[in-house]
BAFIRO-647175 format. One line per field, with one value per residue: residue number from 1; residue in one letter; x negated, y negated, z of N, C-alpha, C in turn. Coordinates in steps of 0.001 Angstrom, whole numbers, plus 500000, padded with zeros to 6 digits. Layout:
BEGIN
nr <- (NUM, ...) $
rest <- (a, ...) $
n.east <- (X, ...) $
n.north <- (Y, ...) $
n.up <- (Z, ...) $
ca.east <- (X, ...) $
ca.north <- (Y, ...) $
ca.up <- (Z, ...) $
c.east <- (X, ...) $
c.north <- (Y, ...) $
c.up <- (Z, ...) $
***
This chain:
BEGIN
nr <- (1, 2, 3, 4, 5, 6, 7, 8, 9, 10, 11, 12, 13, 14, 15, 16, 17, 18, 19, 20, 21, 22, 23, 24, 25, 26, 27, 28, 29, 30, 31, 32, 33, 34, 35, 36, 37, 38, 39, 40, 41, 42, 43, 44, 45, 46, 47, 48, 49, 50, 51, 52, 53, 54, 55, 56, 57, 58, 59, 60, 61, 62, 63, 64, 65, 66, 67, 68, 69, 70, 71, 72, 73, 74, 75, 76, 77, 78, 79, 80, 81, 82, 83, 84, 85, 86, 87, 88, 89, 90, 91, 92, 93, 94, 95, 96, 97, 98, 99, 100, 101, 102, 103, 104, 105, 106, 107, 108, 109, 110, 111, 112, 113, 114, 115, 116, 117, 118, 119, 120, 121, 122, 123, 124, 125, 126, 127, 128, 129, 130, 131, 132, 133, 134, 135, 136, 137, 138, 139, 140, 141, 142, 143, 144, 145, 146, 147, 148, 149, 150, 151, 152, 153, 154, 155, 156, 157, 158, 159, 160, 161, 162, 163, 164, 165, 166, 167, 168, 169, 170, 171, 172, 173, 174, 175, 176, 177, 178, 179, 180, 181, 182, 183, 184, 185, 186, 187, 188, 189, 190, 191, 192, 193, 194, 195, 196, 197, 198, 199, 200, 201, 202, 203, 204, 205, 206, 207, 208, 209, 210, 211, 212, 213, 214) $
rest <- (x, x, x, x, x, x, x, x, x, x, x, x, x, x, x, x, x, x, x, x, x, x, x, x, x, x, x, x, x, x, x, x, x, x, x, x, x, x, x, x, x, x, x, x, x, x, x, x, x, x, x, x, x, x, x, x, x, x, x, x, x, x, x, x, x, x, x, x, x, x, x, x, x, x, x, x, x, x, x, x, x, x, x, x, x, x, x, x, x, x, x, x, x, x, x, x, x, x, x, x, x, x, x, x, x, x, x, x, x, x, x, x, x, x, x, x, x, x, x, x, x, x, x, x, x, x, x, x, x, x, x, x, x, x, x, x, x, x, x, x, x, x, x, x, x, x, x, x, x, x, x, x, x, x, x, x, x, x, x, x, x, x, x, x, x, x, x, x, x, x, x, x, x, x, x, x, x, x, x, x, x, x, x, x, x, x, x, x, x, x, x, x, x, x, x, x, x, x, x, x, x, x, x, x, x, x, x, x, x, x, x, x, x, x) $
n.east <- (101339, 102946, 103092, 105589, 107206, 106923, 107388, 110642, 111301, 110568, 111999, 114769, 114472, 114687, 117081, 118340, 118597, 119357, 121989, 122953, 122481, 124374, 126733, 126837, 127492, 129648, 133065, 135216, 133122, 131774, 133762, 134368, 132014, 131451, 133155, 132932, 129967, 129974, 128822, 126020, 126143, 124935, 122495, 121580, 122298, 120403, 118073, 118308, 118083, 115285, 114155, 114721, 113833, 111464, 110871, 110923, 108734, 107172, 107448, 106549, 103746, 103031, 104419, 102660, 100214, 096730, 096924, 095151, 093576, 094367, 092359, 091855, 091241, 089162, 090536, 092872, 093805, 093729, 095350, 097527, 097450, 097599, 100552, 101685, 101271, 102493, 105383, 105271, 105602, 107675, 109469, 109076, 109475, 112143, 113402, 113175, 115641, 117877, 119081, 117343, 118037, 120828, 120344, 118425, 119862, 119770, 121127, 123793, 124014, 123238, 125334, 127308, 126319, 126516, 129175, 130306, 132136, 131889, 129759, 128914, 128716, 126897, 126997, 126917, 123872, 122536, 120132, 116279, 114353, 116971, 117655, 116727, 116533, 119596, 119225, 116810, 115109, 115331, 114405, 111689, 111203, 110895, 108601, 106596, 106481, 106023, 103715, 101761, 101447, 098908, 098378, 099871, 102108, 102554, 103322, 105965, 107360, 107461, 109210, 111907, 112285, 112852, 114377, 116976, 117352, 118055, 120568, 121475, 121651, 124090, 126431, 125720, 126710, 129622, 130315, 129229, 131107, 133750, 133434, 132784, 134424, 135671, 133618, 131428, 131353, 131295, 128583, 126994, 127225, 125590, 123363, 120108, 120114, 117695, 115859, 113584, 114719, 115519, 114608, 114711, 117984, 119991, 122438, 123972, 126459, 128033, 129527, 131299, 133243, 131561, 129243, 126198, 123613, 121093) $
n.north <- (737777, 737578, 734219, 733503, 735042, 734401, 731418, 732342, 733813, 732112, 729858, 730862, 731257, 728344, 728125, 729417, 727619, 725974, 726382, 727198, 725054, 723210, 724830, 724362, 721626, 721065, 720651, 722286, 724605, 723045, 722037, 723723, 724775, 722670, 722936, 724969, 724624, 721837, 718935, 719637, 720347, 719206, 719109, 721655, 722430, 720775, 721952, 724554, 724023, 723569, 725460, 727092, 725284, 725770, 728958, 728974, 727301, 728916, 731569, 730158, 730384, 732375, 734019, 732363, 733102, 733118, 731812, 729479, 726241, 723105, 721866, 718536, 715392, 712849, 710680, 710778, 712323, 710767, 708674, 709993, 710663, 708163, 707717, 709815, 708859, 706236, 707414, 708079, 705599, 704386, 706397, 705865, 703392, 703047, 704719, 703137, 701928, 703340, 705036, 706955, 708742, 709661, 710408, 712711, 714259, 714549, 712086, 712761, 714724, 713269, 711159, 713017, 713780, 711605, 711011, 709528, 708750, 710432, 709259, 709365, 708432, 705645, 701920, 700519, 700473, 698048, 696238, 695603, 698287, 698968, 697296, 697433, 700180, 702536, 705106, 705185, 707160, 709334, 708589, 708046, 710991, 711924, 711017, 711643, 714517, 714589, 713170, 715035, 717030, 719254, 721836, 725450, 726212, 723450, 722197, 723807, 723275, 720367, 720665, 721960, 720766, 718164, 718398, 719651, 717375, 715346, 716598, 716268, 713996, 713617, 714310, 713352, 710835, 710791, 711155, 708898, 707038, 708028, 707315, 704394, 703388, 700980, 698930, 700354, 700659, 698498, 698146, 700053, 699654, 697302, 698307, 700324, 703761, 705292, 704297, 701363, 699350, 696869, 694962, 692980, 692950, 690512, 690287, 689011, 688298, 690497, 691402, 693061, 694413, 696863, 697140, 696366, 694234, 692554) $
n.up <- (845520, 842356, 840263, 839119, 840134, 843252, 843219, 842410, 844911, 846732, 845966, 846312, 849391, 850155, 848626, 850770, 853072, 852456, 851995, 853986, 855762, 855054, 855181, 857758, 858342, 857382, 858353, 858866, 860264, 861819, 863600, 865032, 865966, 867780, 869347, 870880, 871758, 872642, 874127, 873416, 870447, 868717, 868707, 869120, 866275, 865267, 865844, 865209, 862268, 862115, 862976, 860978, 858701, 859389, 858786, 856601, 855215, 855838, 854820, 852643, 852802, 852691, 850713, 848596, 849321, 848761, 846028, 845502, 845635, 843719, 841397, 841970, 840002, 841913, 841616, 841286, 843529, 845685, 844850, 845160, 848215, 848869, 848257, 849694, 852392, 852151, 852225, 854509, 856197, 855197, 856162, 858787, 859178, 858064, 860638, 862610, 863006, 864119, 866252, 868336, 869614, 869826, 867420, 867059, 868942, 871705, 872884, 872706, 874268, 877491, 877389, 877959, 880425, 881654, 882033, 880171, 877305, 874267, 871482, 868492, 865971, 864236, 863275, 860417, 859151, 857466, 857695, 857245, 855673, 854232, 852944, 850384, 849664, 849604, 851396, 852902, 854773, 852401, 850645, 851515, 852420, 849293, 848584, 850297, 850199, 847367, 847059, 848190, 846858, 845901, 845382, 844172, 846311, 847905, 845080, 844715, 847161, 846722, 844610, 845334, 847630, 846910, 845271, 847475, 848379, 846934, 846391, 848726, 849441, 847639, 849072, 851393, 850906, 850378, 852585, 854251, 852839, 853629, 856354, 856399, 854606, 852652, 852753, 853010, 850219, 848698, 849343, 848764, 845581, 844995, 845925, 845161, 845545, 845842, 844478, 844726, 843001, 842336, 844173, 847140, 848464, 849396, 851605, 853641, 853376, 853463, 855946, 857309, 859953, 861884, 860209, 860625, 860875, 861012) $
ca.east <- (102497, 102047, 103664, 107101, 107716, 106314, 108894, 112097, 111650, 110819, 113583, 115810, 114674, 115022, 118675, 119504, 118253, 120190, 123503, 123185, 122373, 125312, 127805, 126965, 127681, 131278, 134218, 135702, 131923, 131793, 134500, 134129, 130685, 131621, 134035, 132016, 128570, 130330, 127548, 125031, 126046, 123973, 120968, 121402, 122387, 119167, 116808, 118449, 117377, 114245, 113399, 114919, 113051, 109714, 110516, 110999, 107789, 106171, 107887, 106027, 102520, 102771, 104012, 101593, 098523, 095648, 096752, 093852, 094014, 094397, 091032, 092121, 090500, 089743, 091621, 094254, 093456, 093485, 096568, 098566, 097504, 098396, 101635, 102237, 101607, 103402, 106267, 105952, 105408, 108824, 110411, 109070, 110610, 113725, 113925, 113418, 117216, 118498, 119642, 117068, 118552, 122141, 120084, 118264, 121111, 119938, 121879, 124913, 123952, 123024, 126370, 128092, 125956, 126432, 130233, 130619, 133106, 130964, 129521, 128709, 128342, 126219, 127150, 126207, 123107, 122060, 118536, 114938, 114388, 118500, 118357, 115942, 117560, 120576, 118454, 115331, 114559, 115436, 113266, 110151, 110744, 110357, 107097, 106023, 106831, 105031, 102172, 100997, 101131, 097483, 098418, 100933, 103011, 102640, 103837, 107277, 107962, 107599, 110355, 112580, 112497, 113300, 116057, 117550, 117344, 118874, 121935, 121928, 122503, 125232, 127003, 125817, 127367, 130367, 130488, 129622, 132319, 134727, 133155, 132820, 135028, 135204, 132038, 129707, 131605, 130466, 127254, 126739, 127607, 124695, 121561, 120352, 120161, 116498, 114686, 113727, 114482, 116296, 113796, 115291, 118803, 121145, 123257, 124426, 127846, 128673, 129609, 132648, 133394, 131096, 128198, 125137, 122777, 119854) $
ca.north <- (737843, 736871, 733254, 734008, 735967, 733474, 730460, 733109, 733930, 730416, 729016, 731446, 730776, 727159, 727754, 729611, 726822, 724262, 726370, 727291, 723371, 722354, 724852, 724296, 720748, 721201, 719959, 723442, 725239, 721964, 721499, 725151, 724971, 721686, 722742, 726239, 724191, 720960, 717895, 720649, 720640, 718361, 719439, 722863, 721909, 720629, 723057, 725888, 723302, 722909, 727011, 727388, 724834, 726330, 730106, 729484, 726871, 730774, 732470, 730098, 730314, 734277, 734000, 731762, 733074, 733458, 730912, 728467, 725033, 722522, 721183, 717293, 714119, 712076, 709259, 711520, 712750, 709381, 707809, 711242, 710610, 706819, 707961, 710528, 707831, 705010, 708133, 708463, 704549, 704274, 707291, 705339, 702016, 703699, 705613, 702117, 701123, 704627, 705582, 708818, 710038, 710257, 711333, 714064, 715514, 714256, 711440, 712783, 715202, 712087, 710483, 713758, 714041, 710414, 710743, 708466, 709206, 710269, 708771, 710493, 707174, 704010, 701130, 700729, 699524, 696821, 695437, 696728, 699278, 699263, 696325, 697693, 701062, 702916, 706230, 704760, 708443, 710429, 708399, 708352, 712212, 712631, 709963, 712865, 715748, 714267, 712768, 715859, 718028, 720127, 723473, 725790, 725764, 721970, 721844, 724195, 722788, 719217, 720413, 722487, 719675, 716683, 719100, 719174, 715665, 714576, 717392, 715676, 712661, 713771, 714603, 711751, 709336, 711034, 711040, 707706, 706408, 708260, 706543, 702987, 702574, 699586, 697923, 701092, 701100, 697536, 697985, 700786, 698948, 696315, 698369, 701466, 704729, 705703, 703872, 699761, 698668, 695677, 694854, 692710, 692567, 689624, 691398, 688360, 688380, 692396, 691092, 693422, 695392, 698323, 696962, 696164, 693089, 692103) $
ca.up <- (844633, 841113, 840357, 839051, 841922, 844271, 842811, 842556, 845870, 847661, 845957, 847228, 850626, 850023, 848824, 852002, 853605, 851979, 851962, 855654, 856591, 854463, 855942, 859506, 858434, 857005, 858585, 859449, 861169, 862808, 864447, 865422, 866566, 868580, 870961, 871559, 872480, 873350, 873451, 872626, 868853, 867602, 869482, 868567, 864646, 864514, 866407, 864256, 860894, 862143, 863032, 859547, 857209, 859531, 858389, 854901, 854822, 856168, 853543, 851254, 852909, 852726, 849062, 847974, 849402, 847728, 845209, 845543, 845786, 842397, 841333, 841729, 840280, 842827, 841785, 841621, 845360, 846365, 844986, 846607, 849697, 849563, 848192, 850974, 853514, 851917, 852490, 856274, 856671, 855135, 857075, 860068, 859074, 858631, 861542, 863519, 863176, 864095, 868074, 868119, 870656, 868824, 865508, 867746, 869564, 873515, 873060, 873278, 875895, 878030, 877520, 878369, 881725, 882775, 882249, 878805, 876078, 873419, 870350, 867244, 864903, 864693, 863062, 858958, 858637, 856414, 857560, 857002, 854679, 853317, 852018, 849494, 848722, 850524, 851498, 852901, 855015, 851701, 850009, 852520, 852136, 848361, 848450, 851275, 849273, 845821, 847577, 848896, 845972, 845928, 844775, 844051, 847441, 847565, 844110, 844399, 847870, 846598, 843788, 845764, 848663, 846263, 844739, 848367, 849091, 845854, 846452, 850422, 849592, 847112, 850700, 852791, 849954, 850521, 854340, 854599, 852137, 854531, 857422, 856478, 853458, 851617, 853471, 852108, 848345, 848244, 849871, 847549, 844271, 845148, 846834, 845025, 846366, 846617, 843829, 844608, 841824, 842460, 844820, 848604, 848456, 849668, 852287, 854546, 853093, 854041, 857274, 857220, 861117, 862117, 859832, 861364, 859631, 861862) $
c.east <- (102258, 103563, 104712, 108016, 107656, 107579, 109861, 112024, 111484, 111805, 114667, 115992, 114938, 116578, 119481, 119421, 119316, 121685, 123886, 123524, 123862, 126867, 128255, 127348, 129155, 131708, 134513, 134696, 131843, 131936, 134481, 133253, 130852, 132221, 133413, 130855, 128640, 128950, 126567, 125300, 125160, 122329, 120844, 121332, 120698, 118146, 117462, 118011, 116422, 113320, 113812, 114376, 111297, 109804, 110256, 109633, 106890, 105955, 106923, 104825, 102078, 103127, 103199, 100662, 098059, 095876, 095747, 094723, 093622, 092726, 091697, 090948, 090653, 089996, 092351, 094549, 094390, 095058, 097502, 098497, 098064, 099758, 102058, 102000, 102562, 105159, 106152, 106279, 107464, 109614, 110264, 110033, 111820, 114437, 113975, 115023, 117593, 118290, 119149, 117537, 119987, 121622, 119393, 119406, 120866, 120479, 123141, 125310, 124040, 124465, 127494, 128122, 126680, 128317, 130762, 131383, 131921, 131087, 129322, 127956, 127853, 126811, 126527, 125076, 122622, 120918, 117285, 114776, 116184, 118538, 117450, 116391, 118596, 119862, 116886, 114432, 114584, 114447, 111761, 110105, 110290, 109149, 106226, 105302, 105934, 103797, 101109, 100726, 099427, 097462, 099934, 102205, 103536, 103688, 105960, 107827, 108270, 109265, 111512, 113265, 113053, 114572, 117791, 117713, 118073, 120373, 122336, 122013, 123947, 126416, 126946, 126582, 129128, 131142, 130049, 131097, 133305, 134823, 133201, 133750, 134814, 134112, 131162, 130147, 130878, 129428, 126474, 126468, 126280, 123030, 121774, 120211, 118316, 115369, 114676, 114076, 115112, 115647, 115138, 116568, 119413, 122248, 123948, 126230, 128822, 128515, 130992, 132106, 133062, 129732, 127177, 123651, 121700, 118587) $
c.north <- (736931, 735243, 732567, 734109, 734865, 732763, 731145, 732930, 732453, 729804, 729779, 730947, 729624, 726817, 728453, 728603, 725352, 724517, 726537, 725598, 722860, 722944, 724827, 722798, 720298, 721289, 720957, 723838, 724055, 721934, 722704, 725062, 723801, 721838, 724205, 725355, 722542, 719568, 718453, 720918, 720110, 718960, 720746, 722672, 721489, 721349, 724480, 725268, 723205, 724662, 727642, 726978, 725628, 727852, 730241, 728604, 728239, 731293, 732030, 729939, 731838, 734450, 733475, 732100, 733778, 732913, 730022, 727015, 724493, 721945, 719767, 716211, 713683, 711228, 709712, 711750, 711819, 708687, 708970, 710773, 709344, 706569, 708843, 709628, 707146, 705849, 708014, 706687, 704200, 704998, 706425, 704607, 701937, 703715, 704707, 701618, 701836, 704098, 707177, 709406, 710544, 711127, 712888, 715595, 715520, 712548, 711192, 713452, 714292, 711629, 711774, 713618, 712428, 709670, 709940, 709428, 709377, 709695, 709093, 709290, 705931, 703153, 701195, 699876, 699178, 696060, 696557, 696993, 699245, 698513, 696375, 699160, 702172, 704365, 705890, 706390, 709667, 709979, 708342, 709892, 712884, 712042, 711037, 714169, 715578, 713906, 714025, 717209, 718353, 721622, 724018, 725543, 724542, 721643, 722390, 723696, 720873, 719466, 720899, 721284, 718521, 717247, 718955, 717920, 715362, 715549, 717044, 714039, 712124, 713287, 713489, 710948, 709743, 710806, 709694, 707204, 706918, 707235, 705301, 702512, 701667, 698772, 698923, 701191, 699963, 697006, 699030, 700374, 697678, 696862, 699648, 702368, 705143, 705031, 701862, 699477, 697044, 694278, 694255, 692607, 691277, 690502, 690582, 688199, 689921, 691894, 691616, 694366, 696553, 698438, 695676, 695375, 692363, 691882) $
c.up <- (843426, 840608, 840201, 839634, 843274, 844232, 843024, 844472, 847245, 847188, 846177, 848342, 851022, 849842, 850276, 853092, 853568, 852430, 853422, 856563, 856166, 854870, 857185, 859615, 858231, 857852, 859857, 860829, 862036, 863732, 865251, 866240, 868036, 869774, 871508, 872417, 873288, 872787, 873127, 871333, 868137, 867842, 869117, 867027, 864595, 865169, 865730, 862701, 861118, 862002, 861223, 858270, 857945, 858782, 857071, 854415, 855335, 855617, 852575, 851144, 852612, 851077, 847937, 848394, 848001, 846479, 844849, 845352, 844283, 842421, 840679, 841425, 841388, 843170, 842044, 842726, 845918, 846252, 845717, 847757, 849984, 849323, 849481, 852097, 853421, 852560, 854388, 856755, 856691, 856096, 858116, 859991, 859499, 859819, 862863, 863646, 863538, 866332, 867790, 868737, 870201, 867510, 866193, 868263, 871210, 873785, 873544, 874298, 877248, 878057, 877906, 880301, 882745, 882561, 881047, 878115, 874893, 872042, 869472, 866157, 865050, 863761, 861209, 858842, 857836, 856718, 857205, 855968, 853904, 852929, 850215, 848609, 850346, 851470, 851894, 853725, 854165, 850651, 850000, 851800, 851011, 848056, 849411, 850710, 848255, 846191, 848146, 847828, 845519, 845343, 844465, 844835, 847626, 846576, 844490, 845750, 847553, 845832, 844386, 846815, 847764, 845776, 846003, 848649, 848211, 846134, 847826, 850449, 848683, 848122, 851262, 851811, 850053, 851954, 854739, 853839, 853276, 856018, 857404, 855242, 852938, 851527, 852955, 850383, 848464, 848446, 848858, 845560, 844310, 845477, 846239, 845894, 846808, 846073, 844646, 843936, 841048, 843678, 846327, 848499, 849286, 850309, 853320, 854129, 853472, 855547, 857742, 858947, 860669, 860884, 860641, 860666, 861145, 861494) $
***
């Protein structure tokens, strides 16, 4: 498919991607989906996001073939790749303060089975990676995304993917504010969102209930 064509149609599949994730996330489908599958929502929610970002990364190996790969310097090579690491190192970081098993979705299965009231929400955290910018797993992902750019595919999934991330954390900035009020406006107002650029923050004073400083 000639390269036009290629882009139109991966970023299609990219927006059904986004709008599907974003209305299975709304309020309404939610609450819907929640009392149908019970502690299985989350766990399903994300094994239907996961068969969904794999079909459309399909979509964009079958529309991009036979593209060829970029002919990179290989300084250029080089700093990609230590950018696409520096991206997972961070995602890791991140993903150290997190309860995977609540961010998975067998967390709350687990607390169904063993009789617990369930949980849904952790605590706001403020160490690690947040005290540097508010989005430390949206920012791993576009250091992921850019670091790996080699060819065409590479290229429109890097832009399509950073497009999502920047329109998902629109959302999360929203859904936290609901969740922690006043403790994430003024945690917000101090630590940016994805860039450093303020470099370690000072965060021992956000010692407001249901934030989390360790």
């Amino acid at each position: 498919m000639d390269g036009a064509a290629a882009h139109l149609a991966y970023g299609a599949a990219w927006a059904s991607f986004g709008l599907g994730h974003s209305w299975l996330a709304g309020r309404g489908p939610k609450a819907r989906l929640a009392r149908l599958l019970g502690p299985f929502y989350r766990l399903a929610y994300n094994g239907f996001a996961v068969a969904h970002i794999g079909a459309v990364y399909l979509a964009g190996l079958w529309l991009f073939a036979g593209h060829g790969t970029w002919a990179l310097p290989p300084a250029l090579a080089t700093a990609g790749l230590a950018v696409h690491l520096l991206g997972w190192v961070l995602m890791l970081w991140g993903l150290r303060g997190y309860d995977l098993g609540l961010l998975a979705g067998t967390g709350q299965v687990r607390q169904a089975r063993a009789g617990l009231p369930p949980v849904e929400d952790e605590p706001l955290r403020l160490d690690g990676p947040h005290r540097y910018v508010r989005h430390p797993l949206y920012a791993g992902g576009v250091l992921i995304l850019v670091g790996r750019v080699h060819d065409d595919l590479s290229a429109a999934t890097a832009v399509f993917g950073c497009l999502y991330l920047w329109i998902g954390t629109l959302f999360e900035e929203r859904r936290l504010l609901r969740l922690y009020g006043d403790a994430y406006a003024r945690y917000r107002a101090r630590v940016p969102a994805v860039l450093p650029w303020r470099g370690r923050v000072d965060l021992g004073d956000l010692s407001d209930r249901g934030a989390a400083n360790v």
